[in-house]
C-alpha positions as CSV (number, residue, x, y, z in Angstrom):
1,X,54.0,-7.5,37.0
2,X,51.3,-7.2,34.5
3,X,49.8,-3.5,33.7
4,X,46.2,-3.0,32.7
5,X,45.9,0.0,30.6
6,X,42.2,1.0,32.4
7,X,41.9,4.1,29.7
8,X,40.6,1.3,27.0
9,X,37.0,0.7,26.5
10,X,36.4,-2.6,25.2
11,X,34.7,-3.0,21.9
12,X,30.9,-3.3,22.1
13,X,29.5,-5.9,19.2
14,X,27.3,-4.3,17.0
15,X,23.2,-4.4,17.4
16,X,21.7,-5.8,13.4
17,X,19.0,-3.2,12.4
18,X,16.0,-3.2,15.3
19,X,14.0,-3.8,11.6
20,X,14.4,-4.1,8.3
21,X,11.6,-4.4,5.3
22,X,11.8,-6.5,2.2
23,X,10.6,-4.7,-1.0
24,X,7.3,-6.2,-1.2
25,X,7.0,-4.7,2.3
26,X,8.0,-1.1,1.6
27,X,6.0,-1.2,-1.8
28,X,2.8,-2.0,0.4
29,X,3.4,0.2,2.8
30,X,4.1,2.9,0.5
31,X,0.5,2.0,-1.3
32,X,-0.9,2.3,2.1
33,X,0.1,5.3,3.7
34,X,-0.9,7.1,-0.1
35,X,-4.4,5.8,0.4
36,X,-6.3,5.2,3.2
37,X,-3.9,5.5,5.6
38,X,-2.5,8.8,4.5
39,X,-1.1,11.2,7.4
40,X,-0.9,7.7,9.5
41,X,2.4,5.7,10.8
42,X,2.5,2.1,10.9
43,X,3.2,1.1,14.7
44,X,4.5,-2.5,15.8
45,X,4.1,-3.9,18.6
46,X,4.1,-7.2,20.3
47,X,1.6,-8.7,22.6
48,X,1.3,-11.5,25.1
49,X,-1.4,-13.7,23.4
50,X,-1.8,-17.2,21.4
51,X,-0.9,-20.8,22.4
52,X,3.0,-20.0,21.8
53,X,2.8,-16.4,24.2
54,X,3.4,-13.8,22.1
55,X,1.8,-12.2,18.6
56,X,2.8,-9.5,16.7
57,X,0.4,-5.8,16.6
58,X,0.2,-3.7,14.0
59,X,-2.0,-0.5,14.7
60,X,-2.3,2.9,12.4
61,X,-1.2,5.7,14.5
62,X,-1.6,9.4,13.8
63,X,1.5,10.5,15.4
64,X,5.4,9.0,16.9
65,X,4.6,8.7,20.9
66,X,7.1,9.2,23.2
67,X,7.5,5.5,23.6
68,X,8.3,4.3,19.7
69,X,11.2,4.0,18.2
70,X,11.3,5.3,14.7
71,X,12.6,3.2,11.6
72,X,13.3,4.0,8.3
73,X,14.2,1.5,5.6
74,X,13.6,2.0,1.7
75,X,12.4,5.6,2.3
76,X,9.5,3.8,4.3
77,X,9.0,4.9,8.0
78,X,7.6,2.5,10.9
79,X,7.1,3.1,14.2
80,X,8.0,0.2,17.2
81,X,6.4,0.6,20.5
82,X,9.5,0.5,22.5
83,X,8.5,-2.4,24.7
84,X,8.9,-4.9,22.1
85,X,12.1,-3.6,20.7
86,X,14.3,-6.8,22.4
87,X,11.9,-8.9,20.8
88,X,12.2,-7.6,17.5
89,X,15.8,-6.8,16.9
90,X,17.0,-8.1,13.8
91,X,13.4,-8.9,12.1
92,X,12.5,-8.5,9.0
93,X,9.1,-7.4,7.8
94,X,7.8,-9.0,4.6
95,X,4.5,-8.7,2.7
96,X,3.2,-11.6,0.4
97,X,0.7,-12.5,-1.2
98,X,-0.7,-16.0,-2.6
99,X,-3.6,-17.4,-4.5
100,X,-5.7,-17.4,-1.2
101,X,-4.0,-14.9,1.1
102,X,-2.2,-12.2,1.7
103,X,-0.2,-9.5,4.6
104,X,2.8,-9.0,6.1
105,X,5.0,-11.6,7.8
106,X,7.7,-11.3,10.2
107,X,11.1,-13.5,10.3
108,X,12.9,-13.0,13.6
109,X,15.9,-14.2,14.6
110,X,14.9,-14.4,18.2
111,X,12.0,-16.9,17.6
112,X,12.8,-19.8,19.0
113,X,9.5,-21.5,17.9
114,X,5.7,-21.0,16.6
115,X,2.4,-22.3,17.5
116,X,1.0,-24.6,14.7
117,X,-1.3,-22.3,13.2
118,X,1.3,-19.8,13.2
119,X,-0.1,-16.8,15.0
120,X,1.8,-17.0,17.7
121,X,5.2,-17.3,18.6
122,X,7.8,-17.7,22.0
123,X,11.7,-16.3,22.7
């Protein structure tokens, strides 16, 4: 006769980060929240729009609602509307910048495909 020892919890798998931001992310967000957007949070969000379903939302916010979670990476703080937090675990916010354009950009693990202009994405 086997024995189950029922006292053990078995081992959860750790979560990745909910976010993470490159350096050229944190740098501009750093510049932003010195200048115009001083006293302001960056809050992300994700909304059901675009040919693929879903876009990312990025909105200056004056205060942490009851309903963001809070990250801090590089010394920067972001704020992520808790509704899109299964969407986003694991992403990681860049900011680039070209001969022609320039702003952040998002790779997530939990896309499984974009729209062909790239403003939309599906999970």
């Amino acid at each position: 006769m086997s024995t189950m020892n029922t006292t053990e919890t078995p081992k959860r798998r750790s979560l990745p980060p909910l976010m993470q931001l490159t350096e050229g992310a944190a740098n501009r967000l750093r510049h932003l929240y010195s200048r115009g957007e001083a006293n302001k949070l960056l809050r992300i969000g994700v909304n059901t729009k675009g040919c693929s379903g879903m876009s990312y939302q990025m909105d200056w916010v004056g205060e942490k609602s009851s309903t963001d979670e809070s990250v801090t990476d590089k010394d920067v703080t972001i704020l992520i509307d808790r509704k899109a937090t299964l969407f986003l675990i694991g992403t990681v916010m860049d900011y680039k910048e070209d001969k022609f354009t320039s702003g952040f950009t998002f790779e997530n693990p939990n896309e499984k495909g974009r729209c062909g202009c790239g403003e939309s994405f599906h999970i």
